[in-house]
C-alpha positions as CSV (number, residue, x, y, z in Angstrom):
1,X,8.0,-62.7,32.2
2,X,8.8,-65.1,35.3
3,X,6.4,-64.5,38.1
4,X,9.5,-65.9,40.0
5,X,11.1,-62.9,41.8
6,X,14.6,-64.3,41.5
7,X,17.5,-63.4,39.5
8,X,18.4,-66.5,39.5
9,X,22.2,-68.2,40.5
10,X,23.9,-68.7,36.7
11,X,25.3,-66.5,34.5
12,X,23.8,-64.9,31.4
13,X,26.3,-63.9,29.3
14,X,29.1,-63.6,31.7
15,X,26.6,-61.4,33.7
16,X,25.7,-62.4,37.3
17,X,22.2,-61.5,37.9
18,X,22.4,-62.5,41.7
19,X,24.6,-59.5,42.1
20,X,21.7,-56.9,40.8
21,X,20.0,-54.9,43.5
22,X,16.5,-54.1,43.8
23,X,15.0,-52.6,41.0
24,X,18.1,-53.0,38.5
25,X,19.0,-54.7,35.1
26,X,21.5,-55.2,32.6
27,X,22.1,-53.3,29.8
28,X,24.2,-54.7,26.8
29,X,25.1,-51.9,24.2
30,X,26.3,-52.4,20.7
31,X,26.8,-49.8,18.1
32,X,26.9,-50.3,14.4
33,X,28.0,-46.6,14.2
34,X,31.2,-45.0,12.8
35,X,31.4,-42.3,15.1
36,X,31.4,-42.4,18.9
37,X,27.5,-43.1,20.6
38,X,26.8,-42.4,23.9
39,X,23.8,-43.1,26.1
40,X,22.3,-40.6,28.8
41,X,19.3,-41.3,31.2
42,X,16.6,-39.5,32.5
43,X,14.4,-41.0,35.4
44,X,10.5,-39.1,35.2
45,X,10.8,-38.9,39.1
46,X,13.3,-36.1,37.8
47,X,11.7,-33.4,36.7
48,X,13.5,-30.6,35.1
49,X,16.1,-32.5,35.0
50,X,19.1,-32.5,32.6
51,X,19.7,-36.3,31.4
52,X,22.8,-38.2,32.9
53,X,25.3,-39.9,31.5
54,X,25.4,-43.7,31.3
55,X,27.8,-45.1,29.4
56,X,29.1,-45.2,25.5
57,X,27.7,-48.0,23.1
58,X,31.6,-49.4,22.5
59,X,31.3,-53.3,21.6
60,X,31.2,-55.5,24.5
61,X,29.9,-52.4,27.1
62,X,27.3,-53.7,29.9
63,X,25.9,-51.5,32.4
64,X,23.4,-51.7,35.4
65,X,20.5,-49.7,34.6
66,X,17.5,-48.5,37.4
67,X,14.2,-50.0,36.8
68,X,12.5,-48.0,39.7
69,X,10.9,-45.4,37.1
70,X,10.3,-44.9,33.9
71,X,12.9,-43.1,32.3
72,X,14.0,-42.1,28.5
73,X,17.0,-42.9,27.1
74,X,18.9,-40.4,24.2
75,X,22.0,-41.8,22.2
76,X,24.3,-38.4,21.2
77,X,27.0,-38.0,18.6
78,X,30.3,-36.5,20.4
79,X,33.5,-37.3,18.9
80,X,35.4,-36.0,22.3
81,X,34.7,-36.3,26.1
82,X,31.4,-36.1,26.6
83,X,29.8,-33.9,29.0
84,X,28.8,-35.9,32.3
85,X,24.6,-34.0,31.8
86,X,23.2,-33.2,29.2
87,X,20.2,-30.3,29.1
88,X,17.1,-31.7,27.9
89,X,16.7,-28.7,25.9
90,X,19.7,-29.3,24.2
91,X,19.1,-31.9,21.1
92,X,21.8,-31.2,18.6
93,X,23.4,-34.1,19.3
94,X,21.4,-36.1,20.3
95,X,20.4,-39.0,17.4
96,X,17.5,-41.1,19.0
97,X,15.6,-41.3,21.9
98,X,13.0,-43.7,23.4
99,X,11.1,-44.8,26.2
100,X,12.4,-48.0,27.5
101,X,10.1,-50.7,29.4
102,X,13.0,-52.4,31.7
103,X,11.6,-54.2,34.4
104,X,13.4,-55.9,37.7
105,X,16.4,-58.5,36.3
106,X,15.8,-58.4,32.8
107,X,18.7,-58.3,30.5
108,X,18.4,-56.0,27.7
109,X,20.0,-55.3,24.1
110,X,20.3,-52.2,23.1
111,X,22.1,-51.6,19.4
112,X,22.4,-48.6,17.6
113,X,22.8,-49.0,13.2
114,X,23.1,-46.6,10.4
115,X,21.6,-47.0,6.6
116,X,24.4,-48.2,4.3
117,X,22.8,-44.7,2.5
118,X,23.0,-42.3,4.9
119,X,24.9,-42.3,7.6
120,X,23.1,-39.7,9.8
121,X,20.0,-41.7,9.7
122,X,20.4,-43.8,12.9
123,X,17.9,-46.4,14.4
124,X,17.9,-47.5,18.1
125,X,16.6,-50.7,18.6
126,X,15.8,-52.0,22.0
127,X,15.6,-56.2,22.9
128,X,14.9,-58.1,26.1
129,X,17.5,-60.9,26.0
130,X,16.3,-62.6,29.5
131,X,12.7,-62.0,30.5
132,X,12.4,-60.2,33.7
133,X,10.5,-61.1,36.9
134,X,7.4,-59.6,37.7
135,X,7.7,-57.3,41.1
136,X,4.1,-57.4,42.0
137,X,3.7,-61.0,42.4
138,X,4.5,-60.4,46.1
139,X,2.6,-57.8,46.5
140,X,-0.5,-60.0,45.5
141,X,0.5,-62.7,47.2
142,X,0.8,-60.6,50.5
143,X,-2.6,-58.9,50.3
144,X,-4.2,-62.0,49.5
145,X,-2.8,-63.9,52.9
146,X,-3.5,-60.6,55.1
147,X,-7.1,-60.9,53.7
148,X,-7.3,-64.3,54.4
149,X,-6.2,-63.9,57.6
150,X,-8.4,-60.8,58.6
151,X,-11.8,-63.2,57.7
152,X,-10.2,-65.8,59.6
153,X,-9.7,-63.7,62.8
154,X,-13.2,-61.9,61.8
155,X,-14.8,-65.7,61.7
156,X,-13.2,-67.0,65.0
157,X,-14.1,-63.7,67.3
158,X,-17.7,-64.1,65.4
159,X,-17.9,-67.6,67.0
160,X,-16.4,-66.7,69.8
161,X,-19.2,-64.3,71.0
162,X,-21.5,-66.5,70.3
163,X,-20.4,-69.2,72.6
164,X,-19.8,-66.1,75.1
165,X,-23.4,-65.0,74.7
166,X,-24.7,-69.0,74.9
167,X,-22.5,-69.6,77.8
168,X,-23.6,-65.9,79.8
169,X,-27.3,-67.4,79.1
170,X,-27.3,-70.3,81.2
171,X,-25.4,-68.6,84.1
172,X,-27.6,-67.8,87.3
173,X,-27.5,-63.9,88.1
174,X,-26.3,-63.0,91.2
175,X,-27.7,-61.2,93.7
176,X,-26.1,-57.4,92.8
177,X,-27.8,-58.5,89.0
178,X,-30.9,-60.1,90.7
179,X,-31.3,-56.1,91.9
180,X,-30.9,-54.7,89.1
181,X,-27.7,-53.3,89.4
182,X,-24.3,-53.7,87.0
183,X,-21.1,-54.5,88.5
184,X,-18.7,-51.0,88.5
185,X,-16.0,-52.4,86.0
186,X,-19.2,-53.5,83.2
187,X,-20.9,-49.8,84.0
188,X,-17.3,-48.3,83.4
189,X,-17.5,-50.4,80.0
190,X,-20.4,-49.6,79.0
191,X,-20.0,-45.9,79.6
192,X,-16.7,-46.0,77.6
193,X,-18.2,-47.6,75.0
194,X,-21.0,-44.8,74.9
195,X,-18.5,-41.8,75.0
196,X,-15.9,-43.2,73.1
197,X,-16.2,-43.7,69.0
198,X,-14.3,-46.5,67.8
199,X,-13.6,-44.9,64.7
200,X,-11.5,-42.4,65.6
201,X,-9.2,-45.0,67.1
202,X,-9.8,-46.8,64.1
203,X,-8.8,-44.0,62.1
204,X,-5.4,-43.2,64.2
205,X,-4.6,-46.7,63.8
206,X,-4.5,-47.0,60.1
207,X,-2.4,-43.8,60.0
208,X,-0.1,-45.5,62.4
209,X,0.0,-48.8,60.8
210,X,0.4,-47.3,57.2
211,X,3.5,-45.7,59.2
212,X,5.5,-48.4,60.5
213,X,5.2,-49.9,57.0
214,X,6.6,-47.3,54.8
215,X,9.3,-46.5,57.6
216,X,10.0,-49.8,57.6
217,X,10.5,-50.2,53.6
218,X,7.2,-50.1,52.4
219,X,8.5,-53.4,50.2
220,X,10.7,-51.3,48.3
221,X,8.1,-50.6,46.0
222,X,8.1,-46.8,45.0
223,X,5.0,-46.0,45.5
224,X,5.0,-46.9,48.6
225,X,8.0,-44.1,49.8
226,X,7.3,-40.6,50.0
227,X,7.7,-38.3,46.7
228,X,10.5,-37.5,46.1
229,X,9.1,-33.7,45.5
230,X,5.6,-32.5,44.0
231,X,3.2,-35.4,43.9
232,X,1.0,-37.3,46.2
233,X,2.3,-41.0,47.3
234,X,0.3,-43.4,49.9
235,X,3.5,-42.8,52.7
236,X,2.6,-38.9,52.5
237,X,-0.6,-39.1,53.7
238,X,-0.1,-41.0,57.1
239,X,1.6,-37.9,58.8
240,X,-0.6,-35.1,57.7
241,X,-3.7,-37.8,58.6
242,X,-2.0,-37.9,62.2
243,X,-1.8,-34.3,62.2
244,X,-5.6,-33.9,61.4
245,X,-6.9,-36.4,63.9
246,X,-5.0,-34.9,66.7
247,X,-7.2,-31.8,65.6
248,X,-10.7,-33.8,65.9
249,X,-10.1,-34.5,69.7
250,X,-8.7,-31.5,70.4
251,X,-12.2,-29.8,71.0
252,X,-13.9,-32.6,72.8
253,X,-10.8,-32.9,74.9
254,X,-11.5,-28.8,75.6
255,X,-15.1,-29.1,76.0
256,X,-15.0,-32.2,78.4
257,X,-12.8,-30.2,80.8
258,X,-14.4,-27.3,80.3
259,X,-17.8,-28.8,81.9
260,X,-15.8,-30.1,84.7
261,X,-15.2,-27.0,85.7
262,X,-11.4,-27.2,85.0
263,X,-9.5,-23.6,85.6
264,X,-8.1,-22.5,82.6
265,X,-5.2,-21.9,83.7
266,X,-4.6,-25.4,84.4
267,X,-5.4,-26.8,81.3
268,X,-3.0,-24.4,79.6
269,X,-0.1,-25.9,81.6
270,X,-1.4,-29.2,80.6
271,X,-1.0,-28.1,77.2
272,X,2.5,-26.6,77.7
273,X,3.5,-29.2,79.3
274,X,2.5,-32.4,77.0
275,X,3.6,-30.3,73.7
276,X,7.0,-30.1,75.5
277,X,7.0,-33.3,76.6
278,X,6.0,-34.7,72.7
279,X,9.0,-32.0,71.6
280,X,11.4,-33.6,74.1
281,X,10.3,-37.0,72.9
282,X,11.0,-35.9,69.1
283,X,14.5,-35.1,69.9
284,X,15.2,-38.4,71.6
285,X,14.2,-40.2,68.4
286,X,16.1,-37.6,66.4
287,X,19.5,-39.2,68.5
288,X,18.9,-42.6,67.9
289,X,21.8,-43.0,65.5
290,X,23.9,-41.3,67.6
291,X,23.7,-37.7,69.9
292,X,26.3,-35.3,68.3
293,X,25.2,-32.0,69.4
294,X,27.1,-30.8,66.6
295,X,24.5,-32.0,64.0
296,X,21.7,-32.7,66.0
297,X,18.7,-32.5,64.3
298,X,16.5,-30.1,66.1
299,X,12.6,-30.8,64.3
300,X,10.8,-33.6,63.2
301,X,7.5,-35.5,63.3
302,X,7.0,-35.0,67.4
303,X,8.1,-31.8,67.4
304,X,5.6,-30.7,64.6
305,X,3.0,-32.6,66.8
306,X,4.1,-30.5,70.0
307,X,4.2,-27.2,68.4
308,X,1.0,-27.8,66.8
309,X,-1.2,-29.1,69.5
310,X,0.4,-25.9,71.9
311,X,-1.0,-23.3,69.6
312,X,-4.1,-24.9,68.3
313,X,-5.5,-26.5,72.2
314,X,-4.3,-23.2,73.5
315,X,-6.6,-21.1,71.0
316,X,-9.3,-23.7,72.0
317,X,-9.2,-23.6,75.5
318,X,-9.0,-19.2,75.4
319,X,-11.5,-19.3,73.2
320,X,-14.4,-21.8,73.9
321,X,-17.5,-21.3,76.2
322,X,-18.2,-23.6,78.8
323,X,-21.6,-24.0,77.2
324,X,-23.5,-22.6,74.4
325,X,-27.2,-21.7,73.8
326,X,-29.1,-23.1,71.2
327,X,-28.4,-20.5,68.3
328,X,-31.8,-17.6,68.2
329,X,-32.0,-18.0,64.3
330,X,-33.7,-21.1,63.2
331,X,-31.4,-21.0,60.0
332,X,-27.8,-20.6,61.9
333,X,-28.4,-23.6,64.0
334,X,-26.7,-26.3,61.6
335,X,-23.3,-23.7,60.9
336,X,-23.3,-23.2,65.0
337,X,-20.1,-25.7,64.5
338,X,-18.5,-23.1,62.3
339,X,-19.8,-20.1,64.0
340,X,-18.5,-21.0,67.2
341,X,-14.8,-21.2,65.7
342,X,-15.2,-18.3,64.0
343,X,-12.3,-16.1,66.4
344,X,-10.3,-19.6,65.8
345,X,-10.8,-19.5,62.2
346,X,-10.1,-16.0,61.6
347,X,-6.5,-16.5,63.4
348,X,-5.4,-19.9,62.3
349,X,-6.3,-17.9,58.3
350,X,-4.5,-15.1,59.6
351,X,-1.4,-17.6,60.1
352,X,-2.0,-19.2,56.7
353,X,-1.9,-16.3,55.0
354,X,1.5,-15.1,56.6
355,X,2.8,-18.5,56.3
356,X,2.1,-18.0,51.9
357,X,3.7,-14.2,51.7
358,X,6.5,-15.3,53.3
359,X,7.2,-18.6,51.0
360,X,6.2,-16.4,47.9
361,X,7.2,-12.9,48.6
362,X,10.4,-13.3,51.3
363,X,13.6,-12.3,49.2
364,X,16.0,-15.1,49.6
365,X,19.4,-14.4,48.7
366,X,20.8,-16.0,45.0
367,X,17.1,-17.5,44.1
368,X,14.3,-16.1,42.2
369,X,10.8,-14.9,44.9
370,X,8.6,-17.7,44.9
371,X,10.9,-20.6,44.0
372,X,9.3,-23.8,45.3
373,X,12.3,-25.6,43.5
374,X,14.2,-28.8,44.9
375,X,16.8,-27.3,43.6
376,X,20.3,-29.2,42.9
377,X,19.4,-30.3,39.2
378,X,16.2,-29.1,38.8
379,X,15.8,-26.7,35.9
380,X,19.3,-27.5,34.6
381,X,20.6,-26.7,37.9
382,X,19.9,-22.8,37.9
383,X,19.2,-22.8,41.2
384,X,21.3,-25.5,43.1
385,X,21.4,-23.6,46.5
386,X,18.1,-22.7,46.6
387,X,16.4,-26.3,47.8
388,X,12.9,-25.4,49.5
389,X,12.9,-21.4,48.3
390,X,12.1,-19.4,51.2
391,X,10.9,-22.2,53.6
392,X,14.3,-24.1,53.3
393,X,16.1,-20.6,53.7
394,X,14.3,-19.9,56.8
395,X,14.7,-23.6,58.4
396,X,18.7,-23.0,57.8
397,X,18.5,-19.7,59.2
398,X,17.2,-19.7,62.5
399,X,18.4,-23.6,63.1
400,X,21.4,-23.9,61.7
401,X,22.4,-25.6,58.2
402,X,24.0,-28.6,60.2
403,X,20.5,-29.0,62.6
404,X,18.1,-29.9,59.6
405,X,17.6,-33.4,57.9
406,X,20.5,-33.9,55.8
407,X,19.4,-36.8,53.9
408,X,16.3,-35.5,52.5
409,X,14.2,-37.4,49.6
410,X,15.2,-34.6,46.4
411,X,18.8,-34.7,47.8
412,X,18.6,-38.7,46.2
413,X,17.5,-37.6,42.8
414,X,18.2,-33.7,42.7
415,X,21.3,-34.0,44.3
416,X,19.8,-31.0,46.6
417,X,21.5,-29.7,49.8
418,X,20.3,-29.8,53.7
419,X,16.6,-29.1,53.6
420,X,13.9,-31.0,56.9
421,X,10.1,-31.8,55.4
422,X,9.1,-31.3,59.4
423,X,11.1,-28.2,59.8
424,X,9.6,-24.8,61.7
425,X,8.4,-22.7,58.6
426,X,5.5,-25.4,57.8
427,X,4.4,-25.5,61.0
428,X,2.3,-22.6,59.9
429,X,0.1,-24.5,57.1
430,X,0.1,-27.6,59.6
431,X,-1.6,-25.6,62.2
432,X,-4.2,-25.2,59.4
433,X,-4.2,-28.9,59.2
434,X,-4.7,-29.3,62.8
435,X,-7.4,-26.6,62.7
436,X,-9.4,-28.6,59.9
437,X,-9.4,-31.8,62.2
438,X,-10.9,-29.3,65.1
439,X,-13.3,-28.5,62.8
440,X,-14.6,-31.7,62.1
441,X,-14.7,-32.7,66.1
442,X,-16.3,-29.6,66.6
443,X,-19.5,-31.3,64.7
444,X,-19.2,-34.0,66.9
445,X,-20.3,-31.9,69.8
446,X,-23.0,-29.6,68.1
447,X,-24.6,-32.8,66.0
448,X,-26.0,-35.7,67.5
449,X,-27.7,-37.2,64.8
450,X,-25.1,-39.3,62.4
451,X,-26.5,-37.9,59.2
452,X,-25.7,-34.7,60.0
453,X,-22.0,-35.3,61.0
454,X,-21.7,-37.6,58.0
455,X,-23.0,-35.2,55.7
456,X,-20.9,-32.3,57.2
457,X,-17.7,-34.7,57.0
458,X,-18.7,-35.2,53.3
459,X,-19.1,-31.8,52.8
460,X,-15.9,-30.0,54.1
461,X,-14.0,-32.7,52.3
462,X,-15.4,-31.9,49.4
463,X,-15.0,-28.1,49.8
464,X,-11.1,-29.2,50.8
465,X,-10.9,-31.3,48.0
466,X,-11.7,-28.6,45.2
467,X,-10.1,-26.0,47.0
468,X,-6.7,-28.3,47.0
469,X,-7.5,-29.2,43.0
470,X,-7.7,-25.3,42.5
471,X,-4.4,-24.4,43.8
472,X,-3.1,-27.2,42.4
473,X,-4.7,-27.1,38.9
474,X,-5.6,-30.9,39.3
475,X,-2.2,-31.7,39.6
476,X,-0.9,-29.8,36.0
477,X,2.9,-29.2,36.3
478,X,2.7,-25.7,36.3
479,X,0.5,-25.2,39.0
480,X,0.0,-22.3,40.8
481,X,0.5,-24.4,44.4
482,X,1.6,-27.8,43.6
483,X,0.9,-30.6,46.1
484,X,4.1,-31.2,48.0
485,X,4.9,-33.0,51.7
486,X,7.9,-31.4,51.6
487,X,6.8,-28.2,51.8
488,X,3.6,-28.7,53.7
489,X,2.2,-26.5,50.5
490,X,-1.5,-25.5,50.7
491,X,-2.5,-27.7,48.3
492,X,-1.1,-30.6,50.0
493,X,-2.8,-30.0,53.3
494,X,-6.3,-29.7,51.1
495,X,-6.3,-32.9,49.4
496,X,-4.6,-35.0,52.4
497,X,-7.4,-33.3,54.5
498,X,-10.1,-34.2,51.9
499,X,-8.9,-38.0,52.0
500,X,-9.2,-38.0,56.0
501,X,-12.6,-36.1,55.7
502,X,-14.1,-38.9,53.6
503,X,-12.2,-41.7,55.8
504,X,-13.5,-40.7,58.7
505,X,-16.9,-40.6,57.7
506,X,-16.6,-43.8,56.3
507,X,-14.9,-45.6,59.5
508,X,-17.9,-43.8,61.6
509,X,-20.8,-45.4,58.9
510,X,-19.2,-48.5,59.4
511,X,-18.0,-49.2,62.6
512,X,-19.9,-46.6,65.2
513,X,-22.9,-46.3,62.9
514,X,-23.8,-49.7,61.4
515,X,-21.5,-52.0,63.4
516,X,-20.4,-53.9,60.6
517,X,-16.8,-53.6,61.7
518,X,-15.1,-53.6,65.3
519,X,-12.4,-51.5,64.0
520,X,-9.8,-54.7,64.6
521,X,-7.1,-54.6,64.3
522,X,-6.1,-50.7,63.5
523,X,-8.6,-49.7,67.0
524,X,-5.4,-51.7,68.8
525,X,-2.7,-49.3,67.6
526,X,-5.1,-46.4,67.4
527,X,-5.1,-46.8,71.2
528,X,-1.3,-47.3,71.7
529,X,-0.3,-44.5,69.0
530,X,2.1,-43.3,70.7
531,X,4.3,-46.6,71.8
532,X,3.9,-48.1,68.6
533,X,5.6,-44.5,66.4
534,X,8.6,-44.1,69.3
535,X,9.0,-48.0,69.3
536,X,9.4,-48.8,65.6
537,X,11.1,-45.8,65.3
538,X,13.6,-47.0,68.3
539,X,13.6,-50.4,67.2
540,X,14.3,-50.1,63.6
541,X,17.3,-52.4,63.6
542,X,16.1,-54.7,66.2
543,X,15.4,-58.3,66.1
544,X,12.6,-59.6,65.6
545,X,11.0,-56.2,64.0
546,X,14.0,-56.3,61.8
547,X,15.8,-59.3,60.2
548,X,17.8,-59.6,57.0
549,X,18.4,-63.1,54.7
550,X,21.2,-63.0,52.2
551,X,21.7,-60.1,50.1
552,X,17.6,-58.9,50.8
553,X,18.2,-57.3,46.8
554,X,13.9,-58.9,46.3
555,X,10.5,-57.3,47.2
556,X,9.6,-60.1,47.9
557,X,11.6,-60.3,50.4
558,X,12.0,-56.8,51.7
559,X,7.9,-57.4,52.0
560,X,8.2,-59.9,54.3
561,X,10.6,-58.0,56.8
562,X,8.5,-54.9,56.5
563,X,4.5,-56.7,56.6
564,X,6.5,-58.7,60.0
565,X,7.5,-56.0,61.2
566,X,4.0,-54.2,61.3
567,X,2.3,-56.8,62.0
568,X,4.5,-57.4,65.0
569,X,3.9,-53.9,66.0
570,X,-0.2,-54.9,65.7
571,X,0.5,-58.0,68.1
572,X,2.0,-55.3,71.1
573,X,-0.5,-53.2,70.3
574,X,-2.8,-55.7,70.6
575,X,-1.1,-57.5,73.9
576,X,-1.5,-53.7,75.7
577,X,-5.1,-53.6,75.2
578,X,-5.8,-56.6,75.9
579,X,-3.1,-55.7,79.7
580,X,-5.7,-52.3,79.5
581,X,-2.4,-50.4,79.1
582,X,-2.8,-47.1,77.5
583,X,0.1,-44.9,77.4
584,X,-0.3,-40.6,76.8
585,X,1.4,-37.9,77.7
């Protein structure tokens, strides 16, 4: 295997390998068979899929083949015109099948014989012809340079404080030092430095970061895109991970106004007013491809954020004291974070709980109750309308079929209709989401000691985690609630909240506990959130976020464009800190 990513420029066999895409190879068939062979595919990203037809094993026959996922291949007998899919249930014709390891440019030989004996007893035999290149070579090579680059930048500010402190101990103090006083813009450091945790900028910037690197292409590597349905990839946790740490500061944001002696009133308008600002903002991005009113699609990432942040700040402010007593029982003191959300918790359950009778009881018209289907070809294609059960029904109801996302991820390999992951019915198990993230700034303002936050961090992500393993049955295909960003299911907002429990207590150990780490550079973006999601999102196609060489069919180069891209968005980032530009809503 050539660690080489490149198809190279000559021919193989007549075959031009510069012409592959990304993730393709040739196949070359051949068929020692009397009667008529012919080869269907099924890709595992497919579940419950019926195999496709590729292509007949005729002397001579080449075809392109997908190398993205695994798939299986089945050679069937059919003396006429073969059906274009072919049920996987259905193995009466069907005279071999195997599991074929094609990888990125190979060329492959795939030959079908029969006994001189027996005819029916056929053997499938599959040969790489040209090795293939290996995919992850880049990869490596990539995480390798941005290591070496993050100790370089580690060494150099290392050294650089320490001329900084050699260089501040030789200079004479002046006389506003001499008196023991501190300059106003060091006291407003220093006291921003003490309110302020560094790790839950920290935390917002890897979200953010992660972001702009699967939007951008994520390298064309699969795992770095979102599932296509059930499953858990690295690109679906950045938004849910957004979601929750807009929860954490939601209740010190509350409480700090609170003890200013902010009207109520007034905060509630702030509220309305930034959620409608973020849901205004969402459309603008939604139009960046073009603003037919038509089709305009009406939710998405900033309007989730809006909607979100209106009811769960608003239940906050109503809801929370201006200050609370010490708790009378000695034992109730370390759940007074908990018991002080309890009117919260019992409504944003309340919500959850209408938000899973309606996806598993609400009749939906031509599909069976409870479907959580992609639909298209899933199950054979019994239900081909019904993409997204009763959550997709409801999203084209009240918006409109032409106002949700119309390129959606199952539409790719289900061939599914219209259906928006970030549509209106999920904002109900988001608000939980949100809620969780509340919960675990809540402990920030009841626990001063970092143990005890820690441990509490530790422990609702465990209690997250197993809850989010129950309903999905540990990720078993026939689970009861299988984990899926699509759907915003109740498994999915578990486990993605378990993974930000345990991050965020491990960016607090390390960075607000310890010191070991400034938080550099995701604390830059973590400040800038905001700018750096509408800008990459704005400037998608711009130069020099975006560039293209040649026919861009590598990873290797697709990771390029994408880690210059982020780590361009880093630099602005970086560049508006360092101009103490911070830009909110």
């Amino acid at each position: 295997m050539s660690w080489l990513e490149d198809p190279g420029a000559e021919l193989f066999r007549g075959l031009h390998l510069g012409a592959l895409s990304m993730d393709q190879a040739y196949l070359l068939a051949s068929s020692g068979v009397a009667d008529p062979l012919w080869l269907y595919s099924l890709s595992e990203d497919c579940r419950k899929c019926p195999y496709s037809l590729v292509g007949d094993l005729r002397p001579g026959a080449n075809y392109t083949v997908s190398t993205r996922r695994w798939a299986t291949w089945r050679l069937a007998r059919f003396s006429g015109s073969p059906p274009q899919r072919l049920p996987a249930g259905n193995t009466s014709r069907v005279v071999c099948e195997l599991t074929p390891d094609v990888r990125e440019f190979g060329v492959y030989e795939l030959e079908a014989t029969s006994s001189a004996d027996h005819r029916s007893n056929i053997t499938c035999t599959l040969r790489t012809a040209r090795d293939p290149v290996n995919i992850y070579y880049p990869l490596l090579a990539w995480m390798l340079a941005l290591a070496a680059l993050w100790a370089l930048s580690c060494l150099l500010s290392r050294v650089c404080r320490r001329l900084s402190r050699r260089r501040h101990a030789v200079i004479v103090p002046t006389s506003v030092e001499l008196a023991g006083e501190t300059p106003h813009k060091t006291q407003q450091l220093q006291s921003g430095q003490r309110q302020r945790l560094k790790s839950l900028d920290t935390f917002r910037g890897i979200a953010i970061v992660l972001m702009i690197f699967v939007n951008s292409g994520g390298g064309g590597y699969w795992f770095f895109s979102h599932a296509t349905w059930d499953g858990l990839h690295v690109a679906d946790l950045v938004f849910p991970w957004f979601m929750w740490i807009m929860g954490v500061c939601i209740p010190i944001s509350i409480r700090s106004q609170l003890r200013k002696k902010i009207p109520r009133l007034k905060m509630l308008w702030g509220i309305l007013r930034r959620s409608s600002l973020l849901f205004l903002l969402g459309l603008c991005v939604n139009t960046v491809d073009g603003a037919s009113l038509e089709h305009i699609r009406l939710f998405g990432v900033l309007q989730r954020f809006g909607l979100c942040y209106l009811v769960v700040a608003s239940l906050s402010t109503l809801l929370t004291r201006r200050s609370y007593d010490q708790a009378k029982v000695s034992w109730l003191a370390p759940l007074q974070d908990v018991l002080v959300l309890s009117p919260q918790w019992l409504l944003v359950l309340g919500l959850a709980a209408a938000h899973c009778y309606l996806v598993f009881f609400l009749p939906v018209p031509g599909c069976p109750s409870g479907y959580l289907g992609p639909g298209g070809d899933h199950e054979d294609g019994l239900h081909r309308g019904c993409v997204g059960g009763a959550t997709g029904y409801v999203d084209r109801l009240v918006l409109g079929r032409s106002h949700v996302y119309q390129r959606p991820t199952a539409a790719q390999v289900y061939g599914s209709g219209p259906f928006d992951p970030e549509g209106l019915t999920a904002c109900l198990p988001s608000l939980l989401q949100v809620f969780l993230g509340a919960q675990a700034g809540s402990v920030l303002g009841f626990h001063r000691g970092w143990k005890a936050r820690v441990l509490r961090w530790l422990g609702w992500g465990c209690l997250a985690g197993l809850a989010g393993a129950v309903l999905c049955l540990a990720g078993r295909e026939d689970a009861w609630v299988p984990v899926n960003k699509n759907l915003w299911s109740m498994s999915f907002v578990m486990v993605t909240s378990c993974f930000a429990f345990f991050l965020l207590s491990a960016c607090y150990y390390v960075i607000d506990v310890r010191q070991w780490w400034s938080g550099a550079p995701f604390y830059y973006p973590g400040m800038n959130a905001l700018v750096m999601y509408v800008g990459h999102e704005v400037c998608y196609r711009v130069f020099p976020w975006h560039w293209s060489v040649g026919a861009m069919n590598t990873h290797a180069l697709a990771l390029s464009q994408d880690v210059w891209a982020t780590l361009g968005w880093v630099l602005v980032a970086y560049w508006l800190f360092s101009a103490n530009v911070f830009v909110s809503l």
